[in-house]
C-alpha positions as CSV (number, residue, x, y, z in Angstrom):
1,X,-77.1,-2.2,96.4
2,X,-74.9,-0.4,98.1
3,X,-73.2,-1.9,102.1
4,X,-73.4,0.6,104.7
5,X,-70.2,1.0,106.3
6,X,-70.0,1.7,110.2
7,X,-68.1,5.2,109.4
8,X,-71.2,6.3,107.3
9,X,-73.4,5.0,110.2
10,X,-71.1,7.2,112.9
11,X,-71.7,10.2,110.4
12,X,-75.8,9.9,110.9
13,X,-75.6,9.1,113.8
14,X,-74.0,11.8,115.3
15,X,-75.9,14.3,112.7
16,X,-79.2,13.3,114.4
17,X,-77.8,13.5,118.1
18,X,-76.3,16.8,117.4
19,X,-80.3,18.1,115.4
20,X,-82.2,16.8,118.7
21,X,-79.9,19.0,121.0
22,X,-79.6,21.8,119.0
23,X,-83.3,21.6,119.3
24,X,-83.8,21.4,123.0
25,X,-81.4,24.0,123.3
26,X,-83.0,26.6,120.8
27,X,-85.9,28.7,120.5
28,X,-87.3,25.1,119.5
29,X,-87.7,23.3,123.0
30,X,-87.5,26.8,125.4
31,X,-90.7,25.7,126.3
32,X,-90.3,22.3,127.3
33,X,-89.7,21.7,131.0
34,X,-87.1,20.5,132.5
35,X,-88.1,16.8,132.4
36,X,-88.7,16.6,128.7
37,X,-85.5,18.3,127.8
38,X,-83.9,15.6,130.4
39,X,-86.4,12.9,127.9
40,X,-84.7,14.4,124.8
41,X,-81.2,14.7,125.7
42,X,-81.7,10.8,127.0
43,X,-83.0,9.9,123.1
44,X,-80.2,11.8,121.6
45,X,-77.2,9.5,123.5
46,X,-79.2,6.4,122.5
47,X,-80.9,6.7,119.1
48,X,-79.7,4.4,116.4
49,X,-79.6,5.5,112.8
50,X,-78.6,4.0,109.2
51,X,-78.8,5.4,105.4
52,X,-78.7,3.8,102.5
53,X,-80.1,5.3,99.1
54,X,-81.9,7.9,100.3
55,X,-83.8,5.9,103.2
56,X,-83.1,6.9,106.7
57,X,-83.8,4.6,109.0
58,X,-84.1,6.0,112.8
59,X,-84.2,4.1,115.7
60,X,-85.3,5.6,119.2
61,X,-85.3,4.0,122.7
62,X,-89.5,3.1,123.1
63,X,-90.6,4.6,127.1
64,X,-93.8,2.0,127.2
65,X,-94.0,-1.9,128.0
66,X,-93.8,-2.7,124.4
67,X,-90.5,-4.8,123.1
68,X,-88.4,-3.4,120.5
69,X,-87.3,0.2,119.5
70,X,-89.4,2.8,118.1
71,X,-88.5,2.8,114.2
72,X,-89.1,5.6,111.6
73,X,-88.4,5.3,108.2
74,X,-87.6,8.5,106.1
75,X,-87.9,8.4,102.2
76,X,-87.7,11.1,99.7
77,X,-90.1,9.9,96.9
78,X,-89.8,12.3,93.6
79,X,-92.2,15.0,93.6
80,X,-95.3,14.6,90.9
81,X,-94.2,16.9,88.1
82,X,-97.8,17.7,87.3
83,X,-98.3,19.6,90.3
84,X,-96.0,22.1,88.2
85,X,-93.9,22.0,85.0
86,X,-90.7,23.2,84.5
87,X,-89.9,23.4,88.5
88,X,-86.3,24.8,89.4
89,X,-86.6,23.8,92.9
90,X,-88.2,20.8,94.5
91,X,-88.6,18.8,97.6
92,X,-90.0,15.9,99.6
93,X,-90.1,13.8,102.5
94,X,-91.9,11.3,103.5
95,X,-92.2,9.9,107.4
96,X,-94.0,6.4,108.5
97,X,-93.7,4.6,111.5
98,X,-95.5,1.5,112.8
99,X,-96.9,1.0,109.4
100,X,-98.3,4.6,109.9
101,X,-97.7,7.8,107.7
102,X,-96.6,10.6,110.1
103,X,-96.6,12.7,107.5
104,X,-95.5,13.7,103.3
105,X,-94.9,17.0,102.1
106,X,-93.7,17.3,97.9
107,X,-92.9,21.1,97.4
108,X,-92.0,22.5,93.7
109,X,-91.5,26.3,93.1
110,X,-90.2,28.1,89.6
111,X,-88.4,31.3,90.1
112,X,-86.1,32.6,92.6
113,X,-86.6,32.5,96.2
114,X,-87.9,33.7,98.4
115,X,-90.3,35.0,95.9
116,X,-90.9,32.0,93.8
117,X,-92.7,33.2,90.9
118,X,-95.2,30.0,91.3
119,X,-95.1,27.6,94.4
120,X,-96.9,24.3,94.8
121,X,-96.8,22.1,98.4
122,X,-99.3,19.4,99.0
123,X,-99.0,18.0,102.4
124,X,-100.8,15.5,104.4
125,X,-100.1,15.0,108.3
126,X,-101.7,12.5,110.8
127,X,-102.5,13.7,114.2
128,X,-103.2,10.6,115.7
129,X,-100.4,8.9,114.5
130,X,-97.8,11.7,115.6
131,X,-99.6,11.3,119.2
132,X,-99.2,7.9,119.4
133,X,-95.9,8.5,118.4
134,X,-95.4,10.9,121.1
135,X,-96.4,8.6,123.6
136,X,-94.6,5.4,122.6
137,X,-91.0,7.5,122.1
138,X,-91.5,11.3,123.7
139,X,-94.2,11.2,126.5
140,X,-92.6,14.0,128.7
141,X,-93.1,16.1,125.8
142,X,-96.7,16.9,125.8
143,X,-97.4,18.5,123.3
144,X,-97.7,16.4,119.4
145,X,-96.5,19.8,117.6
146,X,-93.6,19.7,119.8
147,X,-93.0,16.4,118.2
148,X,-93.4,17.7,114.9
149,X,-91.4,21.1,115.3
150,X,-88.5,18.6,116.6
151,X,-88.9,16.3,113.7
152,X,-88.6,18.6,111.3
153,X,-85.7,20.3,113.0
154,X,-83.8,16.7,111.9
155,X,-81.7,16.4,109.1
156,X,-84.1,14.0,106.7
157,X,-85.5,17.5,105.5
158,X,-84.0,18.7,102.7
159,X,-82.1,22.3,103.4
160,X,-83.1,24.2,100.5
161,X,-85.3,27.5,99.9
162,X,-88.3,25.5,100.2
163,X,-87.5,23.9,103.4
164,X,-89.7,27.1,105.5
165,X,-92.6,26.7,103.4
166,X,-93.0,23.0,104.1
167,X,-92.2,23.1,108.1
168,X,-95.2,26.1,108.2
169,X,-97.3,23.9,105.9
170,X,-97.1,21.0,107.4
171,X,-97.3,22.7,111.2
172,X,-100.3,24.1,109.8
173,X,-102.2,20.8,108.7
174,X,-101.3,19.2,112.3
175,X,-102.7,21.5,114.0
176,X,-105.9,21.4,111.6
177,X,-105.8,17.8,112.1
178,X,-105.4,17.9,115.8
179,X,-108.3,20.0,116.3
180,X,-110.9,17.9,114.2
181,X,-109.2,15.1,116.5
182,X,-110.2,17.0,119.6
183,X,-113.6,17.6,118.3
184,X,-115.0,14.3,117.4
185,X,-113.3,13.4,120.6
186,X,-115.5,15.8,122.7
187,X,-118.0,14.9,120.3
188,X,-117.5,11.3,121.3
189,X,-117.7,11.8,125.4
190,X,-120.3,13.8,125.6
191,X,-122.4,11.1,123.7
192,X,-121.0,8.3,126.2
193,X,-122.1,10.5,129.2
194,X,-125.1,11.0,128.2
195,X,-125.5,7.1,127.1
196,X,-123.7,6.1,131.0
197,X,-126.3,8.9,132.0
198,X,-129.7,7.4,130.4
199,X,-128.5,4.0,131.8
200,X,-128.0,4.7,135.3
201,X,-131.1,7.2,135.8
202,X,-133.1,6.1,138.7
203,X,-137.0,4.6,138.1
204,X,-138.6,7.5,140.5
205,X,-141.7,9.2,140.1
206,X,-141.4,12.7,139.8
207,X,-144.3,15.3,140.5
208,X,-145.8,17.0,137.8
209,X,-146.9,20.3,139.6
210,X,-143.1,21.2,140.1
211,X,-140.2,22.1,137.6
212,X,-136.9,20.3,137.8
213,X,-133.9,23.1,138.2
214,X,-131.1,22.8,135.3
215,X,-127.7,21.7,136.8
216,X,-126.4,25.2,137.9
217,X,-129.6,26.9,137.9
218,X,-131.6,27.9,141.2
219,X,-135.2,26.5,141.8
220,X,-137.6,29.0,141.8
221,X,-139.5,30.1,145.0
């Protein structure tokens, strides 16, 4: 296996640094406030990052109580050729941290872009991860498609004609995700109130020739 050498280091280094302000300073972060770009700008001077065969390894300052940085690994596993045969243009990424998959896209296309005569991209993106992320490495930035959008704006992803199609697919699937996350969520507090609820009700003794009012209703006269 290859050494690393510190020049090759330098080079990634200051790839990444140079993504993550591009980023803030684009149509990417105009919506971040002024704290958060501050946040970002703060990573960029301080994130660590080696390559070596195809494996990026990127290193970010962590903003909680926890020791130790905040580690992602990048890989680029081959795309499954069965998805489509004969493909002219392929790509792939895959992101973990914490032992967690962020997320993994493999595209493959035939034909010419950007009207591929057949296209294939399977995805598969983990809300809850990419939050916890957010909040371990990012947590000015409040938003985890923010995190995303600025993930994908780094260098790991391949730059070829497929690159489009697998930033909309995968922003697509996150935001899927998040919303089955926020619904089983809501799901999950409105069961515990009404639990807390039925716990706490007081033993009195109600009369039976009056109607209760609904919360937000008037009692009838």
């Amino acid at each position: 296996m290859a050494e690393l050498t510190q020049q090759d280091d330098d080079k990634a280094v200051t790839a990444y640094r140079d993504a993550i302000t591009t980023w803030v300073d684009s149509a990417g972060g105009r919506d971040l406030d002024r704290m958060a770009k501050s946040q970002l700008r703060d990573v960029a001077a301080k994130l660590a990052c080696t390559t070596q065969d195809g494996r990026v390894e990127l290193r970010l300052p962590r903003r909680t109580r926890a020791k130790g940085d905040v580690v992602i690994i990048a890989t680029h596993p081959t795309p499954d050729a069965s998805l489509l045969e004969d493909a002219t243009t392929t790509s792939s990424l895959r992101l973990c941290w914490d032992d967690k998959e962020l997320f993994s896209v493999q595209a493959l296309a035939t034909g010419a872009a950007p009207e591929f005569e057949e296209l294939q991209v399977r995805t598969a993106c983990d809300g809850r991860a990419l939050i916890e992320l957010r909040l371990q490495a990012l947590p000015l930035v409040d938003e985890p498609a923010d995190v995303l959008h600025l993930l994908l704006a780094l260098p790991w992803l391949p730059e070829n004609d497929l690159a489009t199609h697998v930033r909309n697919r995968l922003m697509e699937d996150l935001l899927v995700d998040l919303c089955d996350i926020e619904g089983s969520e809501s799901e999950h507090d409105c069961a515990t109130e009404k639990e807390d609820g039925a716990g706490e009700r007081p033993m009195v003794r109600r009369k039976t020739s009056e109607s209760v009012p609904v919360a937000g209703q008037k009692r009838k006269k």
